[in-house]
C-alpha distance (Angstrom), angle and dihedral (degrees) to the residues before:
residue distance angle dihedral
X1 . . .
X2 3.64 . .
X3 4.15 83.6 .
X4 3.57 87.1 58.2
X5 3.90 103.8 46.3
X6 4.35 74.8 52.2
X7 3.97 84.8 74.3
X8 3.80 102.6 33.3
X9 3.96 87.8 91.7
X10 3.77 94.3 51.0
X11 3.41 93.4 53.1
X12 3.57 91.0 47.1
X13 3.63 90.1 54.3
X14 4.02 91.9 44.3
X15 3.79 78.0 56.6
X16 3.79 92.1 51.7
X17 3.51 98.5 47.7
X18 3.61 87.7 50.3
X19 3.67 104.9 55.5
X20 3.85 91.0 44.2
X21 3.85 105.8 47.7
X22 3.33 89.8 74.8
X23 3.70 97.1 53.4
X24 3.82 89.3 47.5
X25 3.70 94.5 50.5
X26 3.99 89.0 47.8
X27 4.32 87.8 55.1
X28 4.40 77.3 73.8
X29 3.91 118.2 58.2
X30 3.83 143.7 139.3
X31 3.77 125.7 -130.8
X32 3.76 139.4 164.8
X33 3.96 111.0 -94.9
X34 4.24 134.9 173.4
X35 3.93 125.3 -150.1
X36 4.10 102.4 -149.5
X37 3.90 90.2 -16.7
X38 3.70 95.5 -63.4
X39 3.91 124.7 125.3
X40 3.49 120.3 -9.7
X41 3.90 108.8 -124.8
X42 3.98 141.3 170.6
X43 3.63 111.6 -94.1
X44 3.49 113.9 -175.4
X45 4.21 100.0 -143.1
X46 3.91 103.8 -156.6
X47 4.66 113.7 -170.6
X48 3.04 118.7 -149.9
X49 3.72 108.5 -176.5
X50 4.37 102.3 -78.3
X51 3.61 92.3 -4.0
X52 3.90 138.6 50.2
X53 3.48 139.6 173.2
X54 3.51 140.0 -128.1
X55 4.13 126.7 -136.8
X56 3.65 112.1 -171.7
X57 4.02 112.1 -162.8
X58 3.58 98.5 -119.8
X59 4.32 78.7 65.8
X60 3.99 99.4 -106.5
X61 3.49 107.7 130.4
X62 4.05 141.1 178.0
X63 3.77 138.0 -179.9
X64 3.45 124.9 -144.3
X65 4.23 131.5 -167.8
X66 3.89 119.8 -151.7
X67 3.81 107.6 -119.2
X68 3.89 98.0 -175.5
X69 4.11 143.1 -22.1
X70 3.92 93.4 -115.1
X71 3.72 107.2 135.2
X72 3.60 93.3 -163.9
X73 3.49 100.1 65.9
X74 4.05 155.2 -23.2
X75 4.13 111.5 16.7
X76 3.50 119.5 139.5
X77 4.07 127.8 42.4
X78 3.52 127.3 -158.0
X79 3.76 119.5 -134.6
X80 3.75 93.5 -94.5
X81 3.62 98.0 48.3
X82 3.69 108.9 -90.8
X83 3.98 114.1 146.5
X84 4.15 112.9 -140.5
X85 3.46 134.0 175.8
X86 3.77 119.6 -126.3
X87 3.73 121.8 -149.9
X88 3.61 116.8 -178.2
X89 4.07 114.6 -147.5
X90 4.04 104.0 -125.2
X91 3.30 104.7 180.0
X92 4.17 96.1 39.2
X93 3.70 96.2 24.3
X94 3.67 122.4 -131.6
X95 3.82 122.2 88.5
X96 3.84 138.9 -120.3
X97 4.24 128.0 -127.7
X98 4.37 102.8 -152.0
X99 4.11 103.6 -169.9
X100 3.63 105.1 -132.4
X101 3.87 100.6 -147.7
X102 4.09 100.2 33.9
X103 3.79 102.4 22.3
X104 3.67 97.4 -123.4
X105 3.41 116.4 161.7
X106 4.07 135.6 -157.2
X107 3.62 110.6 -165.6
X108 4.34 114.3 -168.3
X109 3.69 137.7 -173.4
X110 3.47 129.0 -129.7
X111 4.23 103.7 -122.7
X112 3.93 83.1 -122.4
X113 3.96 96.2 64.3
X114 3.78 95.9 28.1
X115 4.23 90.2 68.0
């Protein structure tokens, strides 16, 4: 018995690793995105908690950090200051980035509706 209860927290830990692996490998993934409705490229969009970053193919890249959830306004900054509003695309999936001082826009997928 007390050989037993000696593996209990392995298992647990087996367990563990199990149930968040996938969650990791899900922080990492590549969908199709458009800078100011030009070509449609793979970005790979990487979380990281509040913020996340995008990596466009063509090796431009930006990360951005959620600064609220209002809809109506300001909620996400880029790492040089820029304010954008994010809009998330319920019924398609995917969500779109609206610059607040230049208008760009970043339109992106979800991986579902982009196959």
């Amino acid at each position: 018995m007390a050989t037993m209860l000696k593996y209990i927290p392995l298992a647990l830990l087996a367990i563990f690793l199990g149930t968040i692996a996938p969650a990791v490998a899900r922080e990492s993934r590549r969908i199709p995105c458009q800078f100011n409705g030009g070509k449609w490229m793979e970005v790979r969009n990487v979380g990281n908690g509040p913020a996340f970053t995008l990596e466009w193919e063509d090796g431009k890249k930006m990360s951005y950090v959620w600064r609220g959830s209002n809809a109506d306004y300001w909620n996400i900054t880029d790492i040089i200051g820029g304010a954008w509003h994010y809009s998330d695309h319920r019924t398609m999936g995917g969500f779109t980035l609206t610059n607040l001082q230049n208008g760009n826009t970043i339109k992106c997928l979800s991986i579902v509706n982009a196959l």
